[in-house]
N, C-alpha and C positions, 0 to 999 in steps of 0.2 A: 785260233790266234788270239792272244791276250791283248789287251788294249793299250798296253805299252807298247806293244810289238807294231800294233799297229797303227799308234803315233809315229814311231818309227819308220814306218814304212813309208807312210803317208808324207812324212819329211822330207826322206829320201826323196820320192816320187817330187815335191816340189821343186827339191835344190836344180836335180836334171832336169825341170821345164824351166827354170828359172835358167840353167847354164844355155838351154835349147835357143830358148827366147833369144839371152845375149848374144849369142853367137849371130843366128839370124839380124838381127839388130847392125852390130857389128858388118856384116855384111853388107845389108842395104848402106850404109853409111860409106863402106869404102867404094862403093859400086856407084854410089853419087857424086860422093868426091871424085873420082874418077875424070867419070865426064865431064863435071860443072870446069876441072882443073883445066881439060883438055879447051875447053869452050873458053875460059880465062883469056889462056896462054895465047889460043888465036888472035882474040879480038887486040891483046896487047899489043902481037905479031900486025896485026891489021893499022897501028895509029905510029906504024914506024919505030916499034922499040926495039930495044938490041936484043938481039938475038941470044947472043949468051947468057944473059941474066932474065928471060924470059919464065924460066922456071917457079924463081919468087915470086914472078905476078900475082897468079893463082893463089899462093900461100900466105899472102896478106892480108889479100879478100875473104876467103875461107877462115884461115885462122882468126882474124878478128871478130868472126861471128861467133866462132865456137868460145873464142874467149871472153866476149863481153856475156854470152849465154851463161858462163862457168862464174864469171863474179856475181850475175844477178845471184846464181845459187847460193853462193856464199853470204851476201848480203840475206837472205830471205827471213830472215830472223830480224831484222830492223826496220819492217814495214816497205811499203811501196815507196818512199821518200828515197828510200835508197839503195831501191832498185830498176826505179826506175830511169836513169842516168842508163846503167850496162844496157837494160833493155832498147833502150832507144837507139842506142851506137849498134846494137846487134840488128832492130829492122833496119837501118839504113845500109848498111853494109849488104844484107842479106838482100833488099831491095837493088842494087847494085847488080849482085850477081845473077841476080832473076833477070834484069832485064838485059846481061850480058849473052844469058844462057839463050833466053829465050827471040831477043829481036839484037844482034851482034852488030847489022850495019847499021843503026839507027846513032850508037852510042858515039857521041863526038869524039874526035881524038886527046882535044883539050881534057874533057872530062878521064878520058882513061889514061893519061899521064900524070894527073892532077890526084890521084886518088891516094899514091904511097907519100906524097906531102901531106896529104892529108893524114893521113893515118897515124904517122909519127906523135905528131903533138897528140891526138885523141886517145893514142894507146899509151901514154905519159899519163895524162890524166885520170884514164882510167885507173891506172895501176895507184896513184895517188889517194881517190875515189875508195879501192879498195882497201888499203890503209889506213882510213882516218878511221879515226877514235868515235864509237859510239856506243850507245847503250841498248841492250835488247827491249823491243816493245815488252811491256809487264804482262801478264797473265790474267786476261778480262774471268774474272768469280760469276760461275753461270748457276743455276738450276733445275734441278729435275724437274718438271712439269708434265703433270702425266695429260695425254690427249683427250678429247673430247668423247671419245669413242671408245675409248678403255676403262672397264668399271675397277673403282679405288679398292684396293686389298682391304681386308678388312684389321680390326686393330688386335681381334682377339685371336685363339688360335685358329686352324685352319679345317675344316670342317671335314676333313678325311682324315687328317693327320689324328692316329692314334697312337695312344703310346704302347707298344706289345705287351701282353700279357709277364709281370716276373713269375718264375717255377720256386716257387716256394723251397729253401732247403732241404733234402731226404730227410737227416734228421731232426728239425725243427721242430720243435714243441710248440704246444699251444697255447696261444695269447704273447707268443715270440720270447715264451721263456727257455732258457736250455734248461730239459728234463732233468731229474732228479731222483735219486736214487735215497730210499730211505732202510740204511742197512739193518735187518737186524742181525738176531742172534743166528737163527736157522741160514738166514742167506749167506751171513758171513761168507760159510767157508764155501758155499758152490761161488761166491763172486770171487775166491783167492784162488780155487780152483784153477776157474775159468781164467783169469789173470795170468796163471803159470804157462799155463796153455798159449796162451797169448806172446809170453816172451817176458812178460812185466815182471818184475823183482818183486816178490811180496812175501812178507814172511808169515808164518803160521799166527804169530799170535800178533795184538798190537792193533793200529789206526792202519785201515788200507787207506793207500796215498790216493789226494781228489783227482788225478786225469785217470787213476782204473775205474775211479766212480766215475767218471762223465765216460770213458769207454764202454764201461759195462752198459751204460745207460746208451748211448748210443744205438749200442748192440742189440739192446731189447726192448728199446722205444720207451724206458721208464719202470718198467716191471718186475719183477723177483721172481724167481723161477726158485720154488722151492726145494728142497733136499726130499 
């Protein structure tokens, strides 16, 4: 398997743990709400409220946690000055239903009447809070600094790193001249010959043209093969 394939794969392999995760996730979350809703609704049940509209109790408590959680996220880009505001309305809320969930007859009834007054103006503000105008924290300029413990590269090259061998060209002449062909009279005609042979247009008498001379030369590393 090629290493593309198996980025690929390996991707793949993340997204469905990452969908796996959500899902689970997802799950414990509705399996919470669940209960914490059902433990709400009683306790409200419990300080004499109406029965019909019992439902929203739950979902005020609940939902102002998740939402003041969801602006801290939005703000997070603007330092703790301005998230710290959602944060604080999310423990108190969250504190609320902890200790609905957890000790129900304790909770006075004044307190669990008092709570969607409350909530009104807080979730006004917040959403205000969310809206206003501000500017991202800047981007603190850090450095590399290497540890105490790790020895400094060096400046020059790298003490294995060599550079491979080059293969010298097949027909490469020596002292990296391109060979050379010194025609005479006798070689003449075996170099026009051999030229015809070859495909090259040459004619019997006259100057042979310089690429049959660098051909021929090619051919026979320099040399003349006489007649």
């Amino acid at each position: 398997m090629s290493a593309r394939n198996g980025l690929r794969a390996g991707r793949g392999t993340m997204h469905r743990t990452d969908k796996a995760a959500a899902s689970v996730v997802a799950g414990i979350a509705a399996g919470a709400f669940t209960l914490s809703y059902e433990a709400l609704r009683n306790v409200y049940l419990g300080s004499d409220g109406n029965h019909s509209l019992s439902p929203i109790y739950p979902l005020i408590v609940e939902g102002f946690v998740t939402v003041a959680v969801w602006v801290a996220y939005r703000l997070r880009d603007f330092g703790w000055k301005a998230t710290a505001y959602p944060w604080t309305l999310a423990g108190v809320f969250f504190a609320y239903s902890l200790w609905s969930n957890s000790l129900p007859d304790t909770v006075p009834g004044p307190v669990i009447r008092g709570v969607p007054s409350l909530a009104v103006p807080l979730a006004v503000h917040l959403f205000t809070h969310l809206l206003k105008k501000r500017e991202p924290l800047p981007a603190e300029p850090f450095e590399l600094v290497a540890e105490d413990d790790e020895e400094p590269l060096p400046d020059g090259p790298w003490e294995f790193w060599e550079l491979p061998p080059v293969q010298r060209p097949i027909f490469a002449a020596e002292g990296g001249k391109a060979p050379s062909v010194n025609v005479s009279t006798d070689s003449s005609a075996v170099i026009r010959a051999w030229a015809r042979q070859k495909g090259y247009a040459v004619k019997l008498t006259g100057r042979i043209p310089e690429e049959v001379l660098k051909a021929y030369a090619k051919a026979h590393g320099g040399e003349l093969v006489s007649p």
